[in-house]
Structures are given as structure tokens and as C-alpha cells.
C-alpha positions as CSV (number, residue, x, y, z in Angstrom):
1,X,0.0,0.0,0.0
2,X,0.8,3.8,-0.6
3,X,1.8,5.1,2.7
4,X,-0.1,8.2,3.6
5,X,2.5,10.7,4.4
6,X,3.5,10.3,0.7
7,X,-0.6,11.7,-0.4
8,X,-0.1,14.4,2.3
9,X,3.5,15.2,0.9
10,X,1.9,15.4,-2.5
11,X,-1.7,16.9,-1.0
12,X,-0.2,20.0,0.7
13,X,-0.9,22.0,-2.6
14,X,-4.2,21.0,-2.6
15,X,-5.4,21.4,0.6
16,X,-3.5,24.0,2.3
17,X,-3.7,22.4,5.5
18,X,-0.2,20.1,6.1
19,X,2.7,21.8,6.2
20,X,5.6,19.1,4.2
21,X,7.8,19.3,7.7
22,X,4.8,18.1,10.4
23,X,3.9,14.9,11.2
24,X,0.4,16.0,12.8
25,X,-2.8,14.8,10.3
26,X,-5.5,16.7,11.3
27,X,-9.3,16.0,11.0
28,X,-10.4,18.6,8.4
29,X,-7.2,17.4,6.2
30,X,-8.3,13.8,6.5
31,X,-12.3,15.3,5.5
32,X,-10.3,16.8,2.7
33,X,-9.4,13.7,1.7
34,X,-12.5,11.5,2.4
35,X,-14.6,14.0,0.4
36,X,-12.4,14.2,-2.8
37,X,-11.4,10.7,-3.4
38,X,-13.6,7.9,-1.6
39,X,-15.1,5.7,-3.5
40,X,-18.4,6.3,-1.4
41,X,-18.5,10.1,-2.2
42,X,-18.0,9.4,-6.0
43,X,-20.7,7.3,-5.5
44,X,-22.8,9.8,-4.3
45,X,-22.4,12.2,-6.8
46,X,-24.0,9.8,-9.3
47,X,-27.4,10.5,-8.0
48,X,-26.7,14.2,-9.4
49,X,-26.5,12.3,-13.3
50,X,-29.2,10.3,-12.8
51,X,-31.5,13.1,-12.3
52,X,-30.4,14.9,-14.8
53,X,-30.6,11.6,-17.1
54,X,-34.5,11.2,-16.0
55,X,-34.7,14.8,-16.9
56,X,-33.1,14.5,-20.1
57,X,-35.5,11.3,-20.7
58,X,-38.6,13.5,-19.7
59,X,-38.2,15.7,-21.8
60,X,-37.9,13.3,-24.7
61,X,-42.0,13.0,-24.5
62,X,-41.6,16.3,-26.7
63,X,-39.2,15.6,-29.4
64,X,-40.6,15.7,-32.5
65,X,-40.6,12.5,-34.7
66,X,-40.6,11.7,-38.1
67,X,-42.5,8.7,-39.1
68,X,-43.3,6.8,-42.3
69,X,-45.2,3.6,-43.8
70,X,-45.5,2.5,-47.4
71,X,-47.7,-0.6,-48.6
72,X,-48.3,-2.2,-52.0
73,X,-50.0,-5.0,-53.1
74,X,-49.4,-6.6,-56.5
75,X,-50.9,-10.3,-57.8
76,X,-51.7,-12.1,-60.7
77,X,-49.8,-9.2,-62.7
78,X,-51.8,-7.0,-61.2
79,X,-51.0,-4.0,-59.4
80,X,-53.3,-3.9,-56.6
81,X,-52.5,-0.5,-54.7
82,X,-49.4,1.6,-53.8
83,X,-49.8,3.9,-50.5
84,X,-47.4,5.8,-48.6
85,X,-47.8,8.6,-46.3
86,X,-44.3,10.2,-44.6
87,X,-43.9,13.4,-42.6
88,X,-43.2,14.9,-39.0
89,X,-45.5,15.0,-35.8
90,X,-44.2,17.8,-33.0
91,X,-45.3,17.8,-29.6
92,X,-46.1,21.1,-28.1
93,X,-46.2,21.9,-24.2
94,X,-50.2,22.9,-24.7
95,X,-51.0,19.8,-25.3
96,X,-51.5,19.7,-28.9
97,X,-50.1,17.7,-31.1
98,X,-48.8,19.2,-34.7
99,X,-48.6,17.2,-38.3
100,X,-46.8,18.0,-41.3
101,X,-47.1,15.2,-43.9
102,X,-47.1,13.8,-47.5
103,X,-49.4,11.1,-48.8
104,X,-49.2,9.2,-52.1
105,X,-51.3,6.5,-53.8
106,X,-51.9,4.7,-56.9
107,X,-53.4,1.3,-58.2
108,X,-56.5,-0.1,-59.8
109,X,-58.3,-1.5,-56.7
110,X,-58.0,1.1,-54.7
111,X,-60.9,2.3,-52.0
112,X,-62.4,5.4,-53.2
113,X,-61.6,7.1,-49.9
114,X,-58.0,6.6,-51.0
115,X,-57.7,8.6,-53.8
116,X,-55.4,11.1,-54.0
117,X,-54.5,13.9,-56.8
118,X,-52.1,13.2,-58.9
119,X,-49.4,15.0,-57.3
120,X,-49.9,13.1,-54.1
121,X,-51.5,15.5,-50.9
122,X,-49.2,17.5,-48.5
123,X,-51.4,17.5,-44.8
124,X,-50.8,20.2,-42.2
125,X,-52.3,19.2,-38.7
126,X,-53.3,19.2,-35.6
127,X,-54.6,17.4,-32.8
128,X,-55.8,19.0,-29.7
129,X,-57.2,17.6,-26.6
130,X,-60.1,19.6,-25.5
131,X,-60.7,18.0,-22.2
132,X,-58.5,15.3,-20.5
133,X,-54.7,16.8,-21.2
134,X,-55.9,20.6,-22.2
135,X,-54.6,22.1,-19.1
136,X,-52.0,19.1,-18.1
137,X,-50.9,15.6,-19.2
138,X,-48.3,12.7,-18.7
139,X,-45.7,14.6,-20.3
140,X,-46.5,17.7,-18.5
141,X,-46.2,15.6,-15.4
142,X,-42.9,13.6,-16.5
143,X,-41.0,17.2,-16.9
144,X,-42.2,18.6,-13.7
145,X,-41.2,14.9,-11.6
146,X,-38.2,14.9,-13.5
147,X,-36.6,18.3,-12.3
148,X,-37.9,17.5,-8.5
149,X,-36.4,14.3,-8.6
150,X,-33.0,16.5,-9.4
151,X,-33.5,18.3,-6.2
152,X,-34.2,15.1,-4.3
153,X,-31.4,13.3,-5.7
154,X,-29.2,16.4,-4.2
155,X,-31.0,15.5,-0.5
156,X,-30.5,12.4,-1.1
157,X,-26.6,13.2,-1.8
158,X,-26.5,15.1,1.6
159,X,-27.9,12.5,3.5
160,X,-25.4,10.1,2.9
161,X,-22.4,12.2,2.6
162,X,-23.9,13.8,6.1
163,X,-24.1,10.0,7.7
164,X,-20.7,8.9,5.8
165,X,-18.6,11.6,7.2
166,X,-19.9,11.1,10.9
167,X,-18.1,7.7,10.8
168,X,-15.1,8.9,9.2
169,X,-15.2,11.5,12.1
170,X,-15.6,8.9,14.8
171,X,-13.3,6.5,13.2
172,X,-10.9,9.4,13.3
173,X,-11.1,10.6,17.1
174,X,-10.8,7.1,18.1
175,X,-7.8,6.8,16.5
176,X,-6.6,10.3,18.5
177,X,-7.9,8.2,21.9
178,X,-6.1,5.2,21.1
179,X,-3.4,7.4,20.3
180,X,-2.9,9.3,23.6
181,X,-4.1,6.1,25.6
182,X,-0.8,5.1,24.3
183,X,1.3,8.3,25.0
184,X,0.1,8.0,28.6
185,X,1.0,4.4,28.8
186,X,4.3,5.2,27.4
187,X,5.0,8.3,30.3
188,X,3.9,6.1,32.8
189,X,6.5,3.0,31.5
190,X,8.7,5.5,32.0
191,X,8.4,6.9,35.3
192,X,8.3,3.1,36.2
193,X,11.4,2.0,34.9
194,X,13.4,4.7,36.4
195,X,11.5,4.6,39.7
196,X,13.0,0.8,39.5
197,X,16.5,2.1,38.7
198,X,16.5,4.6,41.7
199,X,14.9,1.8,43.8
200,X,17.1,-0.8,42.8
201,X,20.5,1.5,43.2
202,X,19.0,2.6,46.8
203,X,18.8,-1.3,47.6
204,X,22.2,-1.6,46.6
205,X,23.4,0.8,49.0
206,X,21.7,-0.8,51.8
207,X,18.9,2.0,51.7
208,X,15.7,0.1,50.2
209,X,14.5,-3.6,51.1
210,X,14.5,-5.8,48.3
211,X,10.9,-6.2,47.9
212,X,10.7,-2.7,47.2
213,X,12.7,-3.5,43.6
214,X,10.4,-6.6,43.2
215,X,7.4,-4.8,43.5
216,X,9.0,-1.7,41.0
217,X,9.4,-4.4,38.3
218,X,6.4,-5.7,38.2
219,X,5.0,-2.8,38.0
220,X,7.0,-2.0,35.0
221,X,6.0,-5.6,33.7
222,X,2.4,-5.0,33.9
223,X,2.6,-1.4,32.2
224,X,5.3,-2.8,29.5
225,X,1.9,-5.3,28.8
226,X,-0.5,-2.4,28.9
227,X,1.4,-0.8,26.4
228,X,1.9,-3.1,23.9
229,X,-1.6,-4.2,23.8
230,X,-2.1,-0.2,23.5
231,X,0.1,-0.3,20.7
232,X,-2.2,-3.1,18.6
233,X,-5.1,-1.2,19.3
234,X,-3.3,1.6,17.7
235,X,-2.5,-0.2,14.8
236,X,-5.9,-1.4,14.5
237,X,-7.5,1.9,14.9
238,X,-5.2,3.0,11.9
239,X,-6.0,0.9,9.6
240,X,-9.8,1.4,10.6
241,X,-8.9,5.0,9.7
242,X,-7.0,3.6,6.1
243,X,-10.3,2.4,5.5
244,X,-11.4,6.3,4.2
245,X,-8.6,7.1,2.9
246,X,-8.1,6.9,-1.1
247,X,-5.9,8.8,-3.9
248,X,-7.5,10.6,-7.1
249,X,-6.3,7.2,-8.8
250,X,-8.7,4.7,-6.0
251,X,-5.8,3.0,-4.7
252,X,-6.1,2.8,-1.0
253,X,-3.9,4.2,1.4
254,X,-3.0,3.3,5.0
255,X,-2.1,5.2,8.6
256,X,1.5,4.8,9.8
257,X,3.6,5.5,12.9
258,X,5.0,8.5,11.1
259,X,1.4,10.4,11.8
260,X,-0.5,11.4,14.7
261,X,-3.7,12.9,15.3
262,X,-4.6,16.5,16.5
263,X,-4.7,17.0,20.3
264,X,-7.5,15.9,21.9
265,X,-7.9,19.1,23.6
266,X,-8.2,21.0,19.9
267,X,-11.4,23.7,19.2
268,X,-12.0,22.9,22.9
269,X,-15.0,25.5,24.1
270,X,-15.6,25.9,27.7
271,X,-19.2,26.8,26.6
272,X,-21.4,25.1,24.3
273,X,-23.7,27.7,24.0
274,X,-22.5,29.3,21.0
275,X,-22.6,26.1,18.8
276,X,-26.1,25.7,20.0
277,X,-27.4,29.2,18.9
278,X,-30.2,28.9,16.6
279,X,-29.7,25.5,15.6
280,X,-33.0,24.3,15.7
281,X,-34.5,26.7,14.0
282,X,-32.3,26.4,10.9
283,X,-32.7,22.5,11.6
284,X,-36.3,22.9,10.6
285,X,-35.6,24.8,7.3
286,X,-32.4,23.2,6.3
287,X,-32.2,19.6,6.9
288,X,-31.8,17.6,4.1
289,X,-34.2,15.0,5.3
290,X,-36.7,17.3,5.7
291,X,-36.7,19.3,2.5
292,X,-36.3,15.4,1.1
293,X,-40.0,15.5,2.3
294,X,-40.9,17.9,1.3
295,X,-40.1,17.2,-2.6
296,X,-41.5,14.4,-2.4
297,X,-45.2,16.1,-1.3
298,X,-44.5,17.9,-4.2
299,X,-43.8,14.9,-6.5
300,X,-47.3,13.4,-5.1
301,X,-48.9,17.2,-5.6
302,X,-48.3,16.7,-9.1
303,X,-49.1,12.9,-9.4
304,X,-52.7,13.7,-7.7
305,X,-52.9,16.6,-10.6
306,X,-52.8,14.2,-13.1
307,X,-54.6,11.4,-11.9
308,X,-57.5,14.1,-11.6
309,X,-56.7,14.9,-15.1
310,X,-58.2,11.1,-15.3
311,X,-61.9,12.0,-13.9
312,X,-62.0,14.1,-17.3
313,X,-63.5,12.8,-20.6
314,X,-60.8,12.2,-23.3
315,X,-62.1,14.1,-26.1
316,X,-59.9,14.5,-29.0
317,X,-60.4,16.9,-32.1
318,X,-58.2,16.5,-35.0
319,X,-58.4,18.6,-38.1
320,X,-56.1,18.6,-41.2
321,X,-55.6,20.6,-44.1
322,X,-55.5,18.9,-47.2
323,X,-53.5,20.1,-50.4
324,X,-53.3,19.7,-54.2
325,X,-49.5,18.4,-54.5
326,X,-48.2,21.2,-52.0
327,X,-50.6,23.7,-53.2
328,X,-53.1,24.3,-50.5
329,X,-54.4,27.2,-51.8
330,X,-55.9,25.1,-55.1
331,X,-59.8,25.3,-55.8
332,X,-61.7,24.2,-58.5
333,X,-65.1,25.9,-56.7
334,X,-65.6,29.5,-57.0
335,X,-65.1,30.5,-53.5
336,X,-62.5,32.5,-52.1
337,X,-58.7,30.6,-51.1
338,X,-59.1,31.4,-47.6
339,X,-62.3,29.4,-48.0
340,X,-60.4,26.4,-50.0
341,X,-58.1,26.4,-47.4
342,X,-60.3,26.5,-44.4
343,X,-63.6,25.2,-45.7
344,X,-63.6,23.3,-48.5
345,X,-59.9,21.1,-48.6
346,X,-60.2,19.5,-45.0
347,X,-60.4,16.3,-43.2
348,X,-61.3,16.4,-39.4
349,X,-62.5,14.1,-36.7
350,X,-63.4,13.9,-33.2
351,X,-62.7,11.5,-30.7
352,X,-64.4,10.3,-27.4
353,X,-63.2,8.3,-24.5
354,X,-65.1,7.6,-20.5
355,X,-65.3,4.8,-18.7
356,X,-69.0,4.7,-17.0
357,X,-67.5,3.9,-13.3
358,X,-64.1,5.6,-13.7
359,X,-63.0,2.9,-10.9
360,X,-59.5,2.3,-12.0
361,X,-59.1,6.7,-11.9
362,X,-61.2,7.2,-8.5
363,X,-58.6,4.3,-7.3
364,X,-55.7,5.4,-8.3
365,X,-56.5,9.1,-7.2
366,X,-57.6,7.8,-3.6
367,X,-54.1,5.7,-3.4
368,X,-52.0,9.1,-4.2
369,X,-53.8,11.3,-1.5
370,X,-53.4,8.3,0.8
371,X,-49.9,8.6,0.2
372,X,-49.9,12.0,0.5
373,X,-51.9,11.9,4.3
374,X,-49.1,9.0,4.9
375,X,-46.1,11.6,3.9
376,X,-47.4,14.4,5.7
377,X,-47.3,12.1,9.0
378,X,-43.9,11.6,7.6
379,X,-43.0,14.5,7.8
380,X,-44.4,15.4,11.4
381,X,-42.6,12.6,12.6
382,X,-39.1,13.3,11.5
383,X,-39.1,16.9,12.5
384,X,-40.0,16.0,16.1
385,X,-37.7,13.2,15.8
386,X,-34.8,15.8,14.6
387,X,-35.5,18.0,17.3
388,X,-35.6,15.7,19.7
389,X,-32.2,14.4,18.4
390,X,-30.4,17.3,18.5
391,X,-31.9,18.2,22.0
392,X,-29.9,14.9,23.0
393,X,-26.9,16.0,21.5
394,X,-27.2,19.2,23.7
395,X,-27.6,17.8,26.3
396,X,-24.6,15.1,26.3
397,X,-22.5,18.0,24.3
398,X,-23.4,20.1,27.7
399,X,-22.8,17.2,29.8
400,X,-19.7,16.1,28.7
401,X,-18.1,19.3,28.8
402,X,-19.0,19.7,32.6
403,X,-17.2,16.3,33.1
404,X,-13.9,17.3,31.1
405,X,-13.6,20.3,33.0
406,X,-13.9,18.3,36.8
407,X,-12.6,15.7,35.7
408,X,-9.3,18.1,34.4
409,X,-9.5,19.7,38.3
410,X,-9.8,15.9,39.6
411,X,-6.2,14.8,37.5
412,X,-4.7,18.4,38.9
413,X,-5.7,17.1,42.4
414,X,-4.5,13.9,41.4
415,X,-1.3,14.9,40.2
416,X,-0.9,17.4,43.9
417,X,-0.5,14.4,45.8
418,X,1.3,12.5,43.4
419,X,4.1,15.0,43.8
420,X,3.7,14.7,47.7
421,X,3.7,11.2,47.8
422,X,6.8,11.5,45.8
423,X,8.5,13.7,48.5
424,X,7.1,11.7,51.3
425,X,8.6,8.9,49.6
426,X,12.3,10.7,48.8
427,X,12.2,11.9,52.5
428,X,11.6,7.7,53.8
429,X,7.9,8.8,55.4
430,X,6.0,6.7,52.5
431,X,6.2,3.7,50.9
432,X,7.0,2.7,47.2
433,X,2.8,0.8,47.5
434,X,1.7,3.7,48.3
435,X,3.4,6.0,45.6
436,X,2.8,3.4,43.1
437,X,-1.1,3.7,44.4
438,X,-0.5,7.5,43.5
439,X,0.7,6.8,40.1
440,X,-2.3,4.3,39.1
441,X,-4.8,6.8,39.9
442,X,-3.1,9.4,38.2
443,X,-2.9,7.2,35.3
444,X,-6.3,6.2,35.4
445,X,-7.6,9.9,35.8
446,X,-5.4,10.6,32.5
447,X,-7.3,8.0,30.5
448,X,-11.1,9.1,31.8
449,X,-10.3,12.4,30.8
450,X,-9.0,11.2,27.0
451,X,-12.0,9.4,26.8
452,X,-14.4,12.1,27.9
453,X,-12.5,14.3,25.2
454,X,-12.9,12.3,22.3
455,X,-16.2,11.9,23.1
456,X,-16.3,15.5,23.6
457,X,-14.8,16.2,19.7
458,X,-17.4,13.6,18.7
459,X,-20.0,14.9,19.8
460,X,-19.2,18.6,18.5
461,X,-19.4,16.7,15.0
462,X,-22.1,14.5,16.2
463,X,-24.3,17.9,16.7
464,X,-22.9,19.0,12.7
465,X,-24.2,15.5,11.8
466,X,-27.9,15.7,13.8
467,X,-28.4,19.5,12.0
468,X,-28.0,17.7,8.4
469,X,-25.0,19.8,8.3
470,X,-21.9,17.4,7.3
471,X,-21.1,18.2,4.2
């Protein structure tokens, strides 16, 4: 694998972030990366092409379309019939559908209602609903879901890059915990072994028993075993974090030794209160999974439009002009060309369509404003269930920040009579239990308060995350 100070070596131009010479990888650098080159987030950003592909498809309904058909008949030497007819049909948005054609035909047994001129017949048309589809139709309808489904998709996108990047986050500052879980292990090896090296030179000049060095090394023992279990649980934690980590090219990366986290202690506020200003309010207008709600009410608003549409009779008018050749202004009567053109040189029809019970339209109408009651509950339900969420997240974010700051006063306490223990102990009025007792507790306090931390950064994120606001 690609180590990863190699990307951040070549990254630094990118993101700004990671100066060449430092070996600290901080969160918003590793977002940097999450966000530009995971496979997830690429995957994301198809929903963006597939809207605009059902768009593109929609909008198809109103191409226009050229069309054709040719028969002919011959047998027993005979030449039955030859018809054709060719031309171009165009949708418009009102509904109405226009024709510009040619039509040709010739034979000895053709029907009288066949013949032609000559010169064939050029037809100008058009088709107009005048009841079911005048004021809206399926390919109204396709055009207007289309470009809502674009702004659902983007919801859509926001929702899972929101709930992606709250793992990467937590993946993250569990890394930092397992990272300074280690660095305290490490300081207190340390203080061990050379508590066991003064111990064990004071029992060589006759000033410490000998159990005081036995007890010294196993402490060190145990604390050598602490930390090296600390140190796979780094390891594992890293390549946990490798898991999030790609170049441009999709070949993965991994975490080394060479990198640490930030500091635990990093964008620490001693009050929540101003990343809690206003934040439900804006909830309520801004989440994505809200306004992804919302779209959808509009999707059904328009699917309830047309299936109303359906209660309507279909009645169709057509009406075509019909011309000499291309000559549609040709009249053998003595009227006027405007009337040859409009009166007398015509074909038109009219169409009509209704079912008696309209049982399949009433049904389908009922189901969509079903749906529509059901969203609406929906959408009642998530909002409270947002609010409520983020209220949580207040309330732990409040929490937790109460307990890092006793809990920092409880290791300062802790640390006050670790340093008199110590001097006890230098001066022969304590004993090397009861400094070691010191140290444990000291050690133990260190660790609460790393945890409490990282939760701490989590949660800051975790609020981000509950707002819709992970981006």
C-alpha cells in the first residue's frame, strides 16, 4: 500500500492544511481527503446524473418525430394498390399535437376514400385535446417529476455524505484516543522504569528492602503489557482510519507510525452555548431530510394533478388541411382561397373516451392522496424526531463538557498528591505501595479524561451531523 504521508507530501498543494515538515494529520485534512477521493462520495455524486438523465429522458416526451409507412399489393400481374404517407408529428407543451405530412397513392383497386391527386397531398395538422390533457398531461407531469427528482437526488446526496462523514469523524477521534491512551502508557513505563532504577541502586546501597525492587518491576511488567496491547489497538485503529482514505487514482492508502492525530484538547469551548445558537431553527428549514420530504409532497402534488386529469372525458379533435400536391391554396369551386383552405380542402374528426365507473381513476386518485396523508405524517414525525435528536446531543454535548472540565480539576488534584507522595517517599515517610497507588490513579484519571475528550470532539461533530450539516 501507498503510505499516507507520501498523499499528504503530494496533498499539501491542494489542501493547504499540512505543512511538508509536520507529522500531525489533522481532522479537516483527513475530510479533505474522504470527500475528494472515496469511492463512497464518487458514488454519491452519481445521483446528481441520474437526475439529470431522468430529466433529459422527460423531456424526450416532446421531441418531435418523423415517421413513415409505405404498402403495395401486386398479384396475378396486377397492381393492386401503392400507398405511402411520410412526414413529421411535434409535440407542443399545450398539449396539442402538430402534423406536417405527404401522402401518395396509386393502383386499380383502390378504395375510393384513398384517392389522392395526382401529385400526391401534403397535410398540415393538428390534434388537440379539449378536455383530459388541455390544461395538463403525462408529459407535463414527467417534466415537472423529472426536475424534482433533481432536487431530491441532491437531498438524497446530503444525507449520505452527512451519515458517511460522521463515521469517518468517529473512526478518526478514536484513532486520537487510542493514540494518547498510548502516550500516557508510554509516560507512565517510563516513570516506572526509572523509579525501578533509583529503587534498585537505593537497595544496593543498603537504603531500600529488596521487595521494594520486586514490586518496582512488576509494576513495570504490567505497564510494558499495557502498552503493547495499546500499541495493537493503535494499529488497529489506523488501519480502521485507512479504510477512508483513497488517492484521485482509487488506490487505498494506510495510517503509519510517522502520523498522529490533533490534540485531543483541539477547538476545545468551555461553553457550548454558541454552537447551539439557533440551531434548531435552521434544523427545521435546512435539513436535508426534511426538504427530502418535502419534494416528495411535491412529487405526489403533481401525481394527484394528473390522476385528476383522469376524472375528465378524453375528447380529442383533430383537423387537417389537405393540399393539391403542395398547393393548398388550389380550388376548383368559386369560392375565395381562404375558403379552399379552411372550408372546402379538410379532413377532421373527433374522438371520445369515459369509462362509465371511472373505478380504476377514482382508485388510483384515492391511493396518491393516501400517500400523501401518509407523507405528511412523515414529515411530522421526523421533524419532532430531529428535534428531539439534536436536543440529546445538547444535552450530552453540555454534559460532557462539565465532566472534562472536573474531571481536568480531579487529574490536577490527582497529580498534587502524586508530587507529595513523591516527596514523602524521597524523604523515607512513605512507601513505594503507596506512591505506586499514587501513580495508578493518576494514570487512570489521564485516561477518563482522554476518553471524555474524544467523546467531547465527537459529539461537536455529532451535533454537525444531527443538523444535516456534514457536508
Amino acid at each position: 500500500m501507498i503510505r499516507i504521508l507520501v498523499l499528504l507530501l503530494l496533498a499539501t498543494n491542494l489542501s493547504g492544511q499540512i505543512p511538508i515538515n509536520s507529522k500531525e494529520f489533522p481532522l479537516d485534512s483527513f475530510l479533505n481527503i474522504v470527500r475528494q477521493n472515496h469511492p463512497f462520495m464518487r458514488q454519491a455524486a452519481l445521483l446528481e446524473g441520474k437526475a439529470n438523465a431522468a430529466l433529459m429522458e422527460s423531456r424526450g416526451t416532446f421531441d418531435p418525430k418523423i415517421y413513415g409507412d409505405y404498402e403495395n399489393k401486386f398479384f396475378d400481374e396486377k397492381n393492386y394498390y401503392k400507398k405511402g404517407e411520410g412526414g413529421l408529428k411535434i409535440p407542443t407543451w399545450i398539449g396539442a399535437d402538430l402534423k406536417l405530412a405527404y401522402a401518395w397513392t396509386n393502383g386499380i383497386f383502390l378504395n375510393s376514400s384513398d384517392n389522392l391527386p395526382p401529385n400526391g397531398q401534403a397535410i398540415a395538422g393538428i390534434e388537440m385535446p379539449l378536455a383530459q390533457g388541455l390544461f395538463f398531461d403525462q408529459r407535463r407531469a414527467q417534466i415537472q417529476l423529472a426536475k424534482l427528482l433533481q432536487e431530491r437526488n441532491e437531498t438524497e446526496r446530503q444525507i449520505m455524505i452527512n451519515d458517511f462523514l460522521m463515521d469517518a469523524t468517529a473512526s478518526y477521534w478514536n484513532w486520537a484516543l487510542q493514540y494518547q491512551t498510548v502516550k500516557i502508557y508510554q509516560q507512565a513505563l517510563q516513570l516506572g522504569k526509572d523509579r525501578f532504577e533509583l529503587i534498585k541502586e537505593s537497595f544496593l546501597q543498603g537504603d531500600k528492602p529488596a521487595i521494594d525492587t520486586i514490586e518496582s518491576l512488576i509494576l513495570v511488567q504490567n505497564r510494558e503489557l499495557l502498552l503493547r496491547q495499546a500499541e495493537v489497538d493503535l494499529e488497529n485503529k489506523g488501519l480502521e482510519l485507512s479504510n477512508y482514505l483513497w488517492t484521485k487514482e482509487q488506490i487505498p492508502l494506510e495510517i503509519t507510525s510517522i502520523l498522529r492525530p490533533e490534540n485531543l484538547e483541539s477547538n476545545w469551548v468551555q461553553s457550548p452555548n454558541d454552537l447551539l445558537t439557533g440551531r434548531l431553527n435552521n434544523t427545521v428549514n435546512n435539513h436535508p431530510t426534511l426538504i427530502n420530504i418535502q419534494i416528495k409532497q411535491q412529487q405526489l402534488d403533481v401525481q394527484e394533478k394528473l390522476k385528476k386529469e383522469g376524472l375528465k372525458p378524453r375528447l380529442n379533435l383533430s383537423y387537417n388541411f389537405l393540399a393539391d400536391g403542395f398547393d393548398f391554396s388550389s380550388d376548383k369551386s368559386e369560392g375565395s382561397n381562404f375558403q379552399s383552405i379552411f372550408i372546402e380542402n379538410y379532413k377532421w374528426g373527433v374522438e371520445l373516451n369515459y369509462p362509465l365507473f371511472l373505478r380504476k381513476e377514482r382508485g388510483g386518485l384515492e391511493m396518491v392522496r393516501l400517500e400523501k396523508l401518509e407523507t405528511a405524517y412523515k414529515l411530522q414525525e421526523k421533524r419532532l424526531n430531529i428535534q428531539n435528536k439534536i436536543q440529546i446531543v445538547i444535552q450530552q454535548l453540555e454534559m460532557t463538557t462539565e465532566q472534562v472540565a472536573i474531571q481536568s480539576n480531579v487529574l490536577e488534584n490527582y497529580q498534587t498528591l502524586l508530587n507529595a507522595e513523591i516527596e514523602k517517599f524521597r524523604i523515607g515517610e512513605s512507601s513505594i505501595f503507596l506512591l505506586n497507588s499514587r501513580e495508578q490513579k493518576l494514570m487512570e484519571t489521564q485516561l477518563k479524561l482522554a476518553k471524555l475528550q474524544s467523546k467531547y470532539q465527537k459529539l461537536r461533530r455529532k451535533l454537525d451531523w444531527a443538523s444535516g450539516q456534514l457536508r
